[in-house]
The first five atom37 places (N, CA, C, CB, O) and aatype in JSON, in Angstrom:
{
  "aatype": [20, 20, 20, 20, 20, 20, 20, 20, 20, 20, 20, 20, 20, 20, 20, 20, 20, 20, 20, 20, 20, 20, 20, 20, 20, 20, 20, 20, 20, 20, 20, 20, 20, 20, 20, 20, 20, 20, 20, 20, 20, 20, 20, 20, 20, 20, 20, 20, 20, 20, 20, 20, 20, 20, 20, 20, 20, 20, 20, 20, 20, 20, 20, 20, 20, 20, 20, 20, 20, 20, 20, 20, 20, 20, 20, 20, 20, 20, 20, 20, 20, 20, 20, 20, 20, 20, 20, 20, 20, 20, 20, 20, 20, 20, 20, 20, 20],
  "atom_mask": [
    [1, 1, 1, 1, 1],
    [1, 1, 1, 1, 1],
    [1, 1, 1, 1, 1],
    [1, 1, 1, 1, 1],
    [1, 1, 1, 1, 1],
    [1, 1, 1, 1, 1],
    [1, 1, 1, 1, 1],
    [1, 1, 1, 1, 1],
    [1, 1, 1, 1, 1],
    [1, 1, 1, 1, 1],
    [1, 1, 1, 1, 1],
    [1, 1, 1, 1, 1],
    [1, 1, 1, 1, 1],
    [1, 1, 1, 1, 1],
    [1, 1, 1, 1, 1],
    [1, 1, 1, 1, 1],
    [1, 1, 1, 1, 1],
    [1, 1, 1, 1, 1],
    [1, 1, 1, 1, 1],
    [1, 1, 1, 1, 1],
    [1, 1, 1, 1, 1],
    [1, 1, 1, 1, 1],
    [1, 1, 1, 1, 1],
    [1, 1, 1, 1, 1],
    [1, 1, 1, 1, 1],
    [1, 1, 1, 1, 1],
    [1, 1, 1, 1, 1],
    [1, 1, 1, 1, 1],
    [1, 1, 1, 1, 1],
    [1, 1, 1, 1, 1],
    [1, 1, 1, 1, 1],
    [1, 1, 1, 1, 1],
    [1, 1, 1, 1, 1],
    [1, 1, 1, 1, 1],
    [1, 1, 1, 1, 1],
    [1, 1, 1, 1, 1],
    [1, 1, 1, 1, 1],
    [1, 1, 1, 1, 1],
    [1, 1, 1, 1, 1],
    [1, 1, 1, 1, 1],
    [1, 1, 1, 1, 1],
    [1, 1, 1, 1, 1],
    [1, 1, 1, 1, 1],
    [1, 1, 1, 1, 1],
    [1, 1, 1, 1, 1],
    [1, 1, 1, 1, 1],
    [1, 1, 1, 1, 1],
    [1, 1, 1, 1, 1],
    [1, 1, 1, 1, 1],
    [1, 1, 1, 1, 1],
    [1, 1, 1, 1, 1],
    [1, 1, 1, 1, 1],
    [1, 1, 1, 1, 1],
    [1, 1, 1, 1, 1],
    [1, 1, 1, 1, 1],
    [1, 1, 1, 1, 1],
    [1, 1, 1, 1, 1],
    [1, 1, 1, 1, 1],
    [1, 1, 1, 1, 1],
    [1, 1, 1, 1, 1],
    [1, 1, 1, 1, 1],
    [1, 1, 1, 1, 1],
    [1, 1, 1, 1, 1],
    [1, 1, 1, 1, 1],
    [1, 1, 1, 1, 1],
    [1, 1, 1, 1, 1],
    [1, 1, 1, 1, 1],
    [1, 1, 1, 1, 1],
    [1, 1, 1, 1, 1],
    [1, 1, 1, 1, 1],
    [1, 1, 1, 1, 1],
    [1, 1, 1, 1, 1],
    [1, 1, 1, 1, 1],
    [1, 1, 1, 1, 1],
    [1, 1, 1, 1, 1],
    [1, 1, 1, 1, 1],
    [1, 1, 1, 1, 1],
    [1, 1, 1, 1, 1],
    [1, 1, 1, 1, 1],
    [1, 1, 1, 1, 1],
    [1, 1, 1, 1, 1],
    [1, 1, 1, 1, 1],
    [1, 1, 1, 1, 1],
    [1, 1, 1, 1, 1],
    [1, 1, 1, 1, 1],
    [1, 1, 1, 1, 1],
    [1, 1, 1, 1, 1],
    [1, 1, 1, 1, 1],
    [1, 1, 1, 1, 1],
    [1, 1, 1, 1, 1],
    [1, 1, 1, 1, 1],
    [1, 1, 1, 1, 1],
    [1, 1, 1, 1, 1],
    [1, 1, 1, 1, 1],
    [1, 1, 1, 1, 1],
    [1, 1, 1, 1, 1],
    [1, 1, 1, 1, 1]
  ],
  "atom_positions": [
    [[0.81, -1.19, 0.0], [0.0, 0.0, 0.0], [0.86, 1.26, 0.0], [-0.92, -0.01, 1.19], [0.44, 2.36, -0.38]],
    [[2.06, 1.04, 0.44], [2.83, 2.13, 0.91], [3.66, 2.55, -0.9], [4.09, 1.49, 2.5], [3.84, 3.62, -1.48]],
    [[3.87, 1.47, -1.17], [4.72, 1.62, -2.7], [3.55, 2.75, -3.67], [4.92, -0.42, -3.72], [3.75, 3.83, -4.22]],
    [[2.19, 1.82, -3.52], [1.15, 2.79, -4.01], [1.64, 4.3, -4.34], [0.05, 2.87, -2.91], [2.21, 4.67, -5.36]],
    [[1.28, 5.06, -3.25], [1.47, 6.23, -2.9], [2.56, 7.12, -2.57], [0.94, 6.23, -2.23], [2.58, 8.3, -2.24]],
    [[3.84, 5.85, -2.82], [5.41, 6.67, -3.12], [5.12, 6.62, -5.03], [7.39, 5.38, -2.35], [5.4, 7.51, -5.83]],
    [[4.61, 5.51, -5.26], [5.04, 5.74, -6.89], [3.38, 6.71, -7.37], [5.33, 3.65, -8.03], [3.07, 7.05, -8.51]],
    [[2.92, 6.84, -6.67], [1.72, 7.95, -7.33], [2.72, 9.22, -7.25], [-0.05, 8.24, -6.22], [2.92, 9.79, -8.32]],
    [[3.36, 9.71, -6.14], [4.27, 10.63, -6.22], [5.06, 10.96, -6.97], [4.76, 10.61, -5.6], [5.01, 12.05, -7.53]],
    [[6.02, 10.06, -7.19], [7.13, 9.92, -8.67], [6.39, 10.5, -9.63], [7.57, 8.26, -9.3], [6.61, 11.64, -10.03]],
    [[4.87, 9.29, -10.32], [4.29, 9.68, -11.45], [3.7, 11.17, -10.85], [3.15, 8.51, -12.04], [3.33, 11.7, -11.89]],
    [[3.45, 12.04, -9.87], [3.19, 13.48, -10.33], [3.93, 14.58, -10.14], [2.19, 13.88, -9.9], [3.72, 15.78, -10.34]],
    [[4.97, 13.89, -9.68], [6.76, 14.03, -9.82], [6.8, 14.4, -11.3], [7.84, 12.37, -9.49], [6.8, 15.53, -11.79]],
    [[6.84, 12.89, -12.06], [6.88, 13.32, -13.33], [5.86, 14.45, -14.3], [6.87, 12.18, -13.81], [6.51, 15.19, -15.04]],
    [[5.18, 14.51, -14.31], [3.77, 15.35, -14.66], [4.26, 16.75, -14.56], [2.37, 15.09, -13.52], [4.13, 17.55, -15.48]],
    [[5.03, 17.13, -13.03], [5.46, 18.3, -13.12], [6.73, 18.89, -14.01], [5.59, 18.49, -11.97], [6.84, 19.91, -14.7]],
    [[7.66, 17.77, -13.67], [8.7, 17.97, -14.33], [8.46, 17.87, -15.93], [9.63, 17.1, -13.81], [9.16, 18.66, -16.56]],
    [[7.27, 16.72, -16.99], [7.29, 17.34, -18.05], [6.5, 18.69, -18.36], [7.02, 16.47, -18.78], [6.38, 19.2, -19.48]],
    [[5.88, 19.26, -16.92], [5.29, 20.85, -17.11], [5.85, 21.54, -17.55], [4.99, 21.6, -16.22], [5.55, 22.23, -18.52]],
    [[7.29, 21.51, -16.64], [8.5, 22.71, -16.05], [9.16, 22.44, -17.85], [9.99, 22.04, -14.09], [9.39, 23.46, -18.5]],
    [[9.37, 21.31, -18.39], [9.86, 21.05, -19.44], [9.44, 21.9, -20.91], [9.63, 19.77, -19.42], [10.03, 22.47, -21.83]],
    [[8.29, 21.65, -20.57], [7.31, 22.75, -21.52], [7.18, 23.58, -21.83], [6.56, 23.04, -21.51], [7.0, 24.06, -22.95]],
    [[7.28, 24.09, -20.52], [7.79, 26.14, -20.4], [8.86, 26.25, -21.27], [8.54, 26.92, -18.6], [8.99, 26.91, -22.3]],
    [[9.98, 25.14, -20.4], [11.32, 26.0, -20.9], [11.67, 24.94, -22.94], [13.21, 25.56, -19.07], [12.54, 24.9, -23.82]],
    [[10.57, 24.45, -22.7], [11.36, 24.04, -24.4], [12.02, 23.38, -24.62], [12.06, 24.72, -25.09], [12.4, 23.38, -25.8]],
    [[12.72, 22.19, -23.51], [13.77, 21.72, -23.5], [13.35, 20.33, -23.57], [14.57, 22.17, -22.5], [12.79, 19.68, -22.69]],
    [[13.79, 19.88, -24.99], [13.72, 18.06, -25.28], [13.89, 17.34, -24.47], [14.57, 17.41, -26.1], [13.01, 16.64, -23.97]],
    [[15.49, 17.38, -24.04], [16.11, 16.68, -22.72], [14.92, 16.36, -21.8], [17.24, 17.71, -21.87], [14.38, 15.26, -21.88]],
    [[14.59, 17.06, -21.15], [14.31, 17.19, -19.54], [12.84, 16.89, -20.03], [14.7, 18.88, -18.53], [12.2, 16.29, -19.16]],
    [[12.03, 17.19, -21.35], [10.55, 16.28, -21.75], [10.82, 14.67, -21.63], [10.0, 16.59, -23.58], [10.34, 13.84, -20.86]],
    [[11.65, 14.57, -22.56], [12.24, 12.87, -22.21], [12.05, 12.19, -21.26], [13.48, 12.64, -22.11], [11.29, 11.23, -21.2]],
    [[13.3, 12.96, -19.71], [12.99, 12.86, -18.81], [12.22, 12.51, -18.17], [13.08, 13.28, -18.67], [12.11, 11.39, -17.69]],
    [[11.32, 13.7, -18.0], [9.92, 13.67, -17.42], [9.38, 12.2, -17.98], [8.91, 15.1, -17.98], [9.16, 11.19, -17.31]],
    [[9.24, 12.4, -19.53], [8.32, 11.09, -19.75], [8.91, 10.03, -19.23], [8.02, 10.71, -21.18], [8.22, 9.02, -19.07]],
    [[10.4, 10.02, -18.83], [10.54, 8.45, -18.52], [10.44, 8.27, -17.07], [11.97, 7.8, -19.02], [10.66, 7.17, -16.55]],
    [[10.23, 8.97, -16.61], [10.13, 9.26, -14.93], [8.33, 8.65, -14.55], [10.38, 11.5, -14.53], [7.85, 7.8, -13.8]],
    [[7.85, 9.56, -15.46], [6.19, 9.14, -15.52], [6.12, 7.8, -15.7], [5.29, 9.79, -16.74], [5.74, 7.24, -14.67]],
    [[6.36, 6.98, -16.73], [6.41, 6.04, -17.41], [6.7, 4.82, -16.35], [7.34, 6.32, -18.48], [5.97, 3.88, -16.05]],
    [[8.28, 5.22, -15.81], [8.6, 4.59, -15.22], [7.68, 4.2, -13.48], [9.77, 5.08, -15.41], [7.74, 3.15, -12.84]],
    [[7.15, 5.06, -13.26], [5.65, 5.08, -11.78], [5.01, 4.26, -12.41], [4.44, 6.64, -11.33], [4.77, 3.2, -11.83]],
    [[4.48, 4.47, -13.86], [3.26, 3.7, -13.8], [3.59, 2.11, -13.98], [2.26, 4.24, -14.95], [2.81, 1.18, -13.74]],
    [[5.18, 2.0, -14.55], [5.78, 0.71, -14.68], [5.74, -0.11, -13.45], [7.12, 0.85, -15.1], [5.46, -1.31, -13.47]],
    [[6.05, 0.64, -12.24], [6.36, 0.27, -11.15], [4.98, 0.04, -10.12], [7.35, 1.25, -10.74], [4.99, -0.63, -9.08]],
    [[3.99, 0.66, -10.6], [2.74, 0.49, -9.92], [2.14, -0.72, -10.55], [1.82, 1.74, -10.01], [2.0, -1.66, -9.76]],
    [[1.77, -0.92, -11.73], [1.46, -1.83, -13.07], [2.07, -3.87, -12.07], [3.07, -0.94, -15.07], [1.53, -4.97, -11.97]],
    [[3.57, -3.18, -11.55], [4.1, -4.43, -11.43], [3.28, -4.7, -9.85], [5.98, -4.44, -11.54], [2.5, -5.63, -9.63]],
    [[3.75, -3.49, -8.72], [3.12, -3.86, -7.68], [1.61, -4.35, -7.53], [3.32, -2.95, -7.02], [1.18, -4.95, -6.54]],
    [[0.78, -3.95, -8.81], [-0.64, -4.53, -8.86], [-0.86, -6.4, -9.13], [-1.36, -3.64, -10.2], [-1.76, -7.19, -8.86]],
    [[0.66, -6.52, -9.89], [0.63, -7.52, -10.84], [0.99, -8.88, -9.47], [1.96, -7.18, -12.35], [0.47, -9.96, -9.21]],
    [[2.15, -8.08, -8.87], [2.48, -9.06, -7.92], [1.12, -9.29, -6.62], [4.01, -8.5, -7.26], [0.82, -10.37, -6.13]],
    [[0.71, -8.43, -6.42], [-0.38, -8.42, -5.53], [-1.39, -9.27, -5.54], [-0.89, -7.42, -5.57], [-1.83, -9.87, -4.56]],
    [[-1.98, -9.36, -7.24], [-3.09, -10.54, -7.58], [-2.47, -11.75, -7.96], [-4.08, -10.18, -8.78], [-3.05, -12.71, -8.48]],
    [[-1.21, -11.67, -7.67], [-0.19, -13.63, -7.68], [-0.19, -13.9, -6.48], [1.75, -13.88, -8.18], [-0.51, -15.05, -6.2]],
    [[0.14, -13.04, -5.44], [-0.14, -12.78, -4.26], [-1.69, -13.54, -3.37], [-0.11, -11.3, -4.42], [-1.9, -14.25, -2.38]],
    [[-2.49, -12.87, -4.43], [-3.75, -13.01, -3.56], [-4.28, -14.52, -4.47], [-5.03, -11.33, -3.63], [-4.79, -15.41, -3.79]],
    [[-4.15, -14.7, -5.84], [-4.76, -15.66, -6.04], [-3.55, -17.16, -5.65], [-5.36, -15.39, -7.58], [-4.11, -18.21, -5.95]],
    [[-2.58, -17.32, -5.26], [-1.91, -18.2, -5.25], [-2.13, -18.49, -3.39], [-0.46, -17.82, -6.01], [-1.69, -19.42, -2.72]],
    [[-2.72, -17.67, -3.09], [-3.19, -17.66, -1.32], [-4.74, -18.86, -1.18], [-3.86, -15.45, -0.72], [-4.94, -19.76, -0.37]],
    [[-5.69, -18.33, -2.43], [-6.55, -18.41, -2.63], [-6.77, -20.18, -3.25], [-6.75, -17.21, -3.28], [-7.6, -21.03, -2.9]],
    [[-6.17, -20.22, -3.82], [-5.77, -21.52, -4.69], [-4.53, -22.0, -4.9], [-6.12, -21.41, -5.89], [-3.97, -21.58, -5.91]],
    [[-3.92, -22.81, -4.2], [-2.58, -23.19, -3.9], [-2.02, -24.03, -4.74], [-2.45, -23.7, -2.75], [-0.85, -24.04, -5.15]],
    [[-3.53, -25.29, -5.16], [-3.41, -26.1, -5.86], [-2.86, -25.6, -7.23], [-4.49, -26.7, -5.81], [-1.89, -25.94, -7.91]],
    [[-3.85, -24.67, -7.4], [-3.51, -24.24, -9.12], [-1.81, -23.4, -9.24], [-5.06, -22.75, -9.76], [-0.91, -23.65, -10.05]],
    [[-1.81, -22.8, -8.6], [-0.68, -22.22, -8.45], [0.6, -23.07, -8.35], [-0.85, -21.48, -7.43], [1.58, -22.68, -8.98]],
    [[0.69, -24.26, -7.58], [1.61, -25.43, -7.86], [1.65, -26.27, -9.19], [1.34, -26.34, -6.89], [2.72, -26.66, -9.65]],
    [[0.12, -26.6, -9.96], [-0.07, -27.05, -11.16], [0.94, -25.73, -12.03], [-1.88, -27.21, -11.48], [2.0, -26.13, -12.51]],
    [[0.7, -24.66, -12.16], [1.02, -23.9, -12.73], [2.92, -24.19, -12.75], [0.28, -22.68, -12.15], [3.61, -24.87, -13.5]],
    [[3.2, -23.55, -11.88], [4.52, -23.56, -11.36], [5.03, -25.21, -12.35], [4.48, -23.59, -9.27], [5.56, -25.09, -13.46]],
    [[4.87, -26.1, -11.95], [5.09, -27.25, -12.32], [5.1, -27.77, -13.85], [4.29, -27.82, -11.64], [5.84, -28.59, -14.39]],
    [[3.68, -26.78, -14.52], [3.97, -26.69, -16.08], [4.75, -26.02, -16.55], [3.11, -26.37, -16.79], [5.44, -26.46, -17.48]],
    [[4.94, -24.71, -16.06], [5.96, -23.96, -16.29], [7.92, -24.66, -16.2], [5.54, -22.84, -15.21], [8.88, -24.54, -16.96]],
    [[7.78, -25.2, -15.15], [9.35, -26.06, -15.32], [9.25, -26.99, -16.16], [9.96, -26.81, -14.06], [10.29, -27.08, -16.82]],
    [[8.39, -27.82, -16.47], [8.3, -28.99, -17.21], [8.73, -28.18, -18.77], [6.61, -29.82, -17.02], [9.68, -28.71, -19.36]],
    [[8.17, -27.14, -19.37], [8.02, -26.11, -20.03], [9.72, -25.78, -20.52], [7.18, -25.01, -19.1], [10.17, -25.91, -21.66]],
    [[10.23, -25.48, -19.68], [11.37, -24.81, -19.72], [12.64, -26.12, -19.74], [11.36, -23.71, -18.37], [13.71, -26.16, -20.35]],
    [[11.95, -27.2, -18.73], [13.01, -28.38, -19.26], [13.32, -29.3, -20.41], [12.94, -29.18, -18.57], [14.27, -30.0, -20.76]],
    [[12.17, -29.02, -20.85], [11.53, -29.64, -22.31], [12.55, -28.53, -22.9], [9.45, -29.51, -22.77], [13.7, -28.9, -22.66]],
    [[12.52, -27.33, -23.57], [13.62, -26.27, -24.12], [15.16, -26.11, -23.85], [13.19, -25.09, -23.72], [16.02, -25.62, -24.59]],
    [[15.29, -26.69, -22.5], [16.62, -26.87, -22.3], [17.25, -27.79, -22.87], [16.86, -26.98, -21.22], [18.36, -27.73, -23.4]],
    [[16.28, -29.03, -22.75], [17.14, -30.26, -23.23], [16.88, -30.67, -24.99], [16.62, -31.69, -22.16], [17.55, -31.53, -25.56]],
    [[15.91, -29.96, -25.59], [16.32, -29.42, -27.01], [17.63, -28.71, -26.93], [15.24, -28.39, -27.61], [18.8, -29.06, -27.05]],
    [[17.06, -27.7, -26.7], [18.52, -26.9, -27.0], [19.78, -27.51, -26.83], [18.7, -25.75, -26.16], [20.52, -27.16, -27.75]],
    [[20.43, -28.39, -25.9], [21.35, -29.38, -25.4], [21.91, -30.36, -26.85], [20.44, -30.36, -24.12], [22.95, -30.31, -27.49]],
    [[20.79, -31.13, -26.96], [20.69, -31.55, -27.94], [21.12, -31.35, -29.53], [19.89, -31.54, -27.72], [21.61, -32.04, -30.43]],
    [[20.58, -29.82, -29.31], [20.91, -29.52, -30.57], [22.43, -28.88, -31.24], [19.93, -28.72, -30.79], [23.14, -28.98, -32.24]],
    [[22.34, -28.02, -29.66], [24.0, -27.76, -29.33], [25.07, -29.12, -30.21], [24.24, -27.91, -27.18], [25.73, -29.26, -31.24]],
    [[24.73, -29.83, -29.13], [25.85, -31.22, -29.9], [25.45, -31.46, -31.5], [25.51, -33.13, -28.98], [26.29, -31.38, -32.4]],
    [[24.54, -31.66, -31.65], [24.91, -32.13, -32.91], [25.6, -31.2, -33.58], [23.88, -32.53, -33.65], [26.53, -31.64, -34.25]],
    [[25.33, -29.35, -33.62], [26.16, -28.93, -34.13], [27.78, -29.09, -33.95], [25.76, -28.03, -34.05], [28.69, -28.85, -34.74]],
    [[27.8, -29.48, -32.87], [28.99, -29.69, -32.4], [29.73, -31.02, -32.93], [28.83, -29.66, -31.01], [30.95, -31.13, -33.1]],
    [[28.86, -31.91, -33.15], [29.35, -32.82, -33.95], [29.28, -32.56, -35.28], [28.84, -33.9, -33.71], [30.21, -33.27, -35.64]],
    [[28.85, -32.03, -36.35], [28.57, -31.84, -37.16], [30.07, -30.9, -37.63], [27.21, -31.45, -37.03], [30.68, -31.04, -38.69]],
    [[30.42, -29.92, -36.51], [31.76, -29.26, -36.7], [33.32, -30.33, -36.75], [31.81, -28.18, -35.35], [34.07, -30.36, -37.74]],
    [[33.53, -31.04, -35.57], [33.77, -31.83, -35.33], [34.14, -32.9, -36.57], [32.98, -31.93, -34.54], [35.17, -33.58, -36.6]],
    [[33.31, -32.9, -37.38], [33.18, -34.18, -38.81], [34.19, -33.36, -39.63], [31.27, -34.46, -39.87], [35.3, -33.79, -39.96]],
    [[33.7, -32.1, -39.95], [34.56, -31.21, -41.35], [35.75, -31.46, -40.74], [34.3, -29.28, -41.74], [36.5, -31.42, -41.72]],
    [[36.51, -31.72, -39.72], [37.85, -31.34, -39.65], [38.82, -32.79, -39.99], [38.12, -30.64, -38.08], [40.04, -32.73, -39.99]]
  ]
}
């Protein structure tokens, strides 16, 4: 709750600073600003994101372990392609010489 209302700050942090930017005309410090803004709402966006993994993995444990579990299966399945494929190039180099 507390991140909330530090990064609502930042983002009107930023808001001002691309104000002040405006006046004076200056690209730079618009940039700025926008990435300052950008960056609050990035950072709020995530604290929302973690919050409802948070609340639904509280909620449903089961699914959240199913999940988790496809996800590695997922990624070990890609590793051990990739492994795989590694060598043969590697054998394949290996032959020309």
């Amino acid at each position: 709750m507390e991140t909330t209302n530090i990064d609502g700050m930042r983002e009107a942090a930023g808001d001002v600073q691309r104000a002040a930017a405006n006046l004076l005309n200056d690209g730079g410090a618009q940039i700025g600003a926008a990435a300052s803004e950008l960056g609050g709402k990035a950072r709020q966006l995530y604290a929302d994101f973690a919050e409802v993994v948070r609340e639904s993995t509280v909620e449903k444990p089961v699914a959240a372990l199913a999940i988790a579990a496809g996800v590695g299966f997922i990624l070990g399945a890609l590793h051990a392609a990739n492994r795989s494929r590694s060598n043969q190039v590697r054998g394949d180099w290996r032959d020309r010489e």
